[in-house]
Wavefront OBJ file of the C-alpha trace (Angstrom):
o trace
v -20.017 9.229 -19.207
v -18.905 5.643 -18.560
v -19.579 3.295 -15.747
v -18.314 -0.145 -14.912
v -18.146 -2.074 -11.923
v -14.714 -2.751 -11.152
v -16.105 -5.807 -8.467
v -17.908 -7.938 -11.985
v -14.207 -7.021 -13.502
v -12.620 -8.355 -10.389
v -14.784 -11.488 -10.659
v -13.419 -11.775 -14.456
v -9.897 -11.096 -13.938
v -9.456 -13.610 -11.246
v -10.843 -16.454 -12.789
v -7.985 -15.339 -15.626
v -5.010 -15.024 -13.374
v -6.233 -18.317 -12.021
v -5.764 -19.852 -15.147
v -2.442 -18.351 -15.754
v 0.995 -19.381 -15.072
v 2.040 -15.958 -14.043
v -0.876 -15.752 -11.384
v -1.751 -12.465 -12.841
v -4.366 -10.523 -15.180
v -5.595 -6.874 -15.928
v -7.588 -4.706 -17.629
v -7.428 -0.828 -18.573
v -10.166 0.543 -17.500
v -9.680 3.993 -18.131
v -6.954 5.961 -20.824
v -4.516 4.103 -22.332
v -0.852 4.490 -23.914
v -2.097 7.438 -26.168
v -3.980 9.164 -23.324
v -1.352 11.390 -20.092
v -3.730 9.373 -17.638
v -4.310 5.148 -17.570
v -5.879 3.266 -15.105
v -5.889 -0.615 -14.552
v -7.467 -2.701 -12.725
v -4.794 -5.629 -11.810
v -5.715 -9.128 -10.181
v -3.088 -11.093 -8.493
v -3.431 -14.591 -6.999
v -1.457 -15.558 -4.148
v 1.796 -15.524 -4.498
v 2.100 -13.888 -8.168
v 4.541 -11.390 -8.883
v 4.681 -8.467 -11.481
v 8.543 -9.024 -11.858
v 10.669 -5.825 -11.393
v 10.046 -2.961 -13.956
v 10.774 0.428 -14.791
v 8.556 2.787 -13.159
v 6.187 3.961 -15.284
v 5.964 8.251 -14.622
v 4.234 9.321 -11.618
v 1.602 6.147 -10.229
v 0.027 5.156 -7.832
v -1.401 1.825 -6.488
v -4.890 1.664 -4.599
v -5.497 -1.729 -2.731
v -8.644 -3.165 -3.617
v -8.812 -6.444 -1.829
v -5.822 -8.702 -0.421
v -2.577 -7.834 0.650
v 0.546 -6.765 -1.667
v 4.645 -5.796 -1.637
v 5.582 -3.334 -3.088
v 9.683 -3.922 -3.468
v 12.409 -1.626 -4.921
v 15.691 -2.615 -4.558
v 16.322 -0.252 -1.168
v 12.641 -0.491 0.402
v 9.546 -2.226 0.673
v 6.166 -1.593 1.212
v 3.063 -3.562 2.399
v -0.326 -2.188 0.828
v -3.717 -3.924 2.303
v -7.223 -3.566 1.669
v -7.827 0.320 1.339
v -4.374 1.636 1.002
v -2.692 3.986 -1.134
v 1.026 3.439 -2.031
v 2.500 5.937 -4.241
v 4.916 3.942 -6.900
v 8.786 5.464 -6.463
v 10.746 6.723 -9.519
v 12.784 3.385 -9.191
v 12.777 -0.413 -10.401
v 10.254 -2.025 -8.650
v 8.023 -5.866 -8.182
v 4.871 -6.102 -6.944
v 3.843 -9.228 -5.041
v 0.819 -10.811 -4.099
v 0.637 -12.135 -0.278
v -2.999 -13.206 -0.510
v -5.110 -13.114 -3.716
v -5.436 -9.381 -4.268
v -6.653 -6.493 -6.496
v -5.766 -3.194 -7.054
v -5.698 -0.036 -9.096
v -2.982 1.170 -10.835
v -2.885 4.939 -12.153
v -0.199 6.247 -14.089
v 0.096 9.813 -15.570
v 2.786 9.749 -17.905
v 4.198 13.391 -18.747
l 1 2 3 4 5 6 7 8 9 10 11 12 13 14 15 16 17 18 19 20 21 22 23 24 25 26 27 28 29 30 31 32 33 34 35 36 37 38 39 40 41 42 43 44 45 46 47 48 49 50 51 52 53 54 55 56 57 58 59 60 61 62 63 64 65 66 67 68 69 70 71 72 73 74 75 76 77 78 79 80 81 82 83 84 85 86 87 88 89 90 91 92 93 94 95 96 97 98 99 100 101 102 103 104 105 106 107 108 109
């Protein structure tokens, strides 16, 4: 079994995306591209964006800490502190209203 604390990671990441031009960093913390299931732990700053993408096979974002968008080109949706949002099969950003971290999980088939 592994364990990590995903609040020391937290701690890491956003003294990285603070650094960065992009406002963002992240870690896999579980899986990866070899593996059906991936997890990663994302931290964005205020204001950062993950610029529109191709959805990655079914995902699913759990809100950590802050506030977040979740934009496709029809809809939006806020995510706070404690929510679920479940990604769309569409072109989506993701935006950061406040500093904010969150767990993405992708299973890719």
């Amino acid at each position: 079994m592994n364990k990590m604390s995903l609040v020391a990671l937290t701690r890491e990441l956003r003294a990285r995306a603070a650094g960065s031009e992009r406002k963002v960093a992240s870690s896999t913390v579980f899986g990866g591209h070899e593996k059906t299931l991936r997890q990663t732990l994302v931290v964005v700053a205020a204001g950062g964006e993950l610029a529109e993408h191709e959805s990655p096979g079914e995902a699913t974002v759990q809100v950590l800490s802050g506030r977040i968008t979740l934009d496709t080109s029809e809809n939006s949706w806020e995510g706070r502190t404690g929510d679920l949002l479940v990604i769309p099969p569409a072109r989506h950003s993701v935006t950061a209203v406040e500093d904010s971290s969150f767990l993405l999980t992708v299973a890719k088939s």
